[in-house]
C-alpha positions as CSV (number, residue, x, y, z in Angstrom):
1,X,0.0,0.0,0.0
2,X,1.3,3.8,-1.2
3,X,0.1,6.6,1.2
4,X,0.1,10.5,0.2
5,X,-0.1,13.1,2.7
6,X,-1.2,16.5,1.8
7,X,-1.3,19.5,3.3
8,X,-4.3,22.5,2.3
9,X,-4.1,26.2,3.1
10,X,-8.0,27.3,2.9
11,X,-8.9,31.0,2.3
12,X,-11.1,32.6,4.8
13,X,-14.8,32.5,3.4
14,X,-13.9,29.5,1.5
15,X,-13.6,26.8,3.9
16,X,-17.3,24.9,2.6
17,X,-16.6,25.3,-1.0
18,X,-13.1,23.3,-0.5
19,X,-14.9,20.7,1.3
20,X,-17.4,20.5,-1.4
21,X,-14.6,20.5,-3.5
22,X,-12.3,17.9,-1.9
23,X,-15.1,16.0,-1.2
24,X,-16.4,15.1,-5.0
25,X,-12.7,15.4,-6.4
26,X,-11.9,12.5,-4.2
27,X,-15.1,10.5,-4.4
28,X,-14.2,10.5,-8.8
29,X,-10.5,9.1,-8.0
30,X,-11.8,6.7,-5.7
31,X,-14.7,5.5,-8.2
32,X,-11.7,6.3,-11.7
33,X,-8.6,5.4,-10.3
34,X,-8.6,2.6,-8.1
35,X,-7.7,4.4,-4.5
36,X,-8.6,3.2,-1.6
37,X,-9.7,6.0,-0.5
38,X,-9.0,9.2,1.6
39,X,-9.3,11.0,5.1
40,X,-9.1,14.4,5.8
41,X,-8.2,15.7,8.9
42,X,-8.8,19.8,10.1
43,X,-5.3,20.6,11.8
44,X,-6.7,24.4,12.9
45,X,-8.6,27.3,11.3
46,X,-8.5,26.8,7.3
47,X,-5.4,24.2,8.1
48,X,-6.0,20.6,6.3
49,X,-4.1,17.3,6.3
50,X,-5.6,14.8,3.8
51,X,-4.4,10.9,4.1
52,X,-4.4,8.9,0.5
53,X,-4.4,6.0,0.4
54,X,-3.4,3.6,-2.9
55,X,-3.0,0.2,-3.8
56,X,0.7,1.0,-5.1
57,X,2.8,3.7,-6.1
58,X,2.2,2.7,-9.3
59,X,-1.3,3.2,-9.5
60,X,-0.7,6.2,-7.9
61,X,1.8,7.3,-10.6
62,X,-0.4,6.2,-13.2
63,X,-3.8,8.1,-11.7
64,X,-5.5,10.8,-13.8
65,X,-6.0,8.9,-16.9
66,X,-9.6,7.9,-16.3
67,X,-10.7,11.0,-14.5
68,X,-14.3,12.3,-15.9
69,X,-14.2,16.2,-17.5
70,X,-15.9,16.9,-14.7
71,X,-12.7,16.3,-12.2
72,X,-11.6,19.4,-13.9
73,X,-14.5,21.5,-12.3
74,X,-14.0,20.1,-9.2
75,X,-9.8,20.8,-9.4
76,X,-10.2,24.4,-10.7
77,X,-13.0,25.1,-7.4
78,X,-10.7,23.5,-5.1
79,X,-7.2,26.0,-6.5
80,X,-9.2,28.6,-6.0
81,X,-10.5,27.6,-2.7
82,X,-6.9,27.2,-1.5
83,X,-3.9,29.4,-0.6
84,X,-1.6,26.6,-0.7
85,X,-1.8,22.8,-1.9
86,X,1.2,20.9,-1.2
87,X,2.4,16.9,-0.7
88,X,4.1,17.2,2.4
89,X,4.9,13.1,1.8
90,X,4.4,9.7,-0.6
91,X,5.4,6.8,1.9
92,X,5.0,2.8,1.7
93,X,2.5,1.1,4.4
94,X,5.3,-0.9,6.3
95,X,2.6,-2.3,9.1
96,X,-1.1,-1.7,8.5
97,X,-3.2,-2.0,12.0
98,X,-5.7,0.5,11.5
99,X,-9.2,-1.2,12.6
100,X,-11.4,-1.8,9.0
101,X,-14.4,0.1,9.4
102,X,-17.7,-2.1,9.2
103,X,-20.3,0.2,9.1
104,X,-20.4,0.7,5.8
């Protein structure tokens, strides 16, 4: 398993639309690109962390090839949402003893 952390700067007054934003970006790579997913995590006031999480780093590497037009939307709402977008990390899942969740 490939993990990506990122780190989000929101603007003030903008802090819903990124959600909206991160929210249905990620739900297309999840459905697209075969990730497993992603958390995200409020450090403070319009401070992010999100948590990706992929099958590989090559799928990761590969992802964005089967991304709907609409992806684009959702990317352009969330730049302009943002201050600052960065990957503070790409690491390999050594040890994985995070509890599955079953309610879904």
């Amino acid at each position: 398993m490939y993990v990506i952390l990122y780190s989000f700067v929101v603007k003030p007054n903008h802090e819903d639309q990124f959600l909206d934003t991160w929210k249905g970006l990620t739900a297309l790579i999840y459905k697209h690109e075969d990730s497993l997913g992603s958390r995200l995590h409020k450090k403070e006031d319009l401070n992010f962390i999100a948590y990706a999480q992929w099958p590989s780093k090559t799928i990761f590497d590969n992802a964005g090839q089967h991304l709907p037009k609409e992806a684009n939307t959702f990317k352009n709402a969330m730049k302009a949402s943002c201050i600052k977008i960065e990957i503070l990390e790409k690491l390999e899942v050594v040890q994985d003893l995070l509890k599955e969740n079953k309610s879904e």
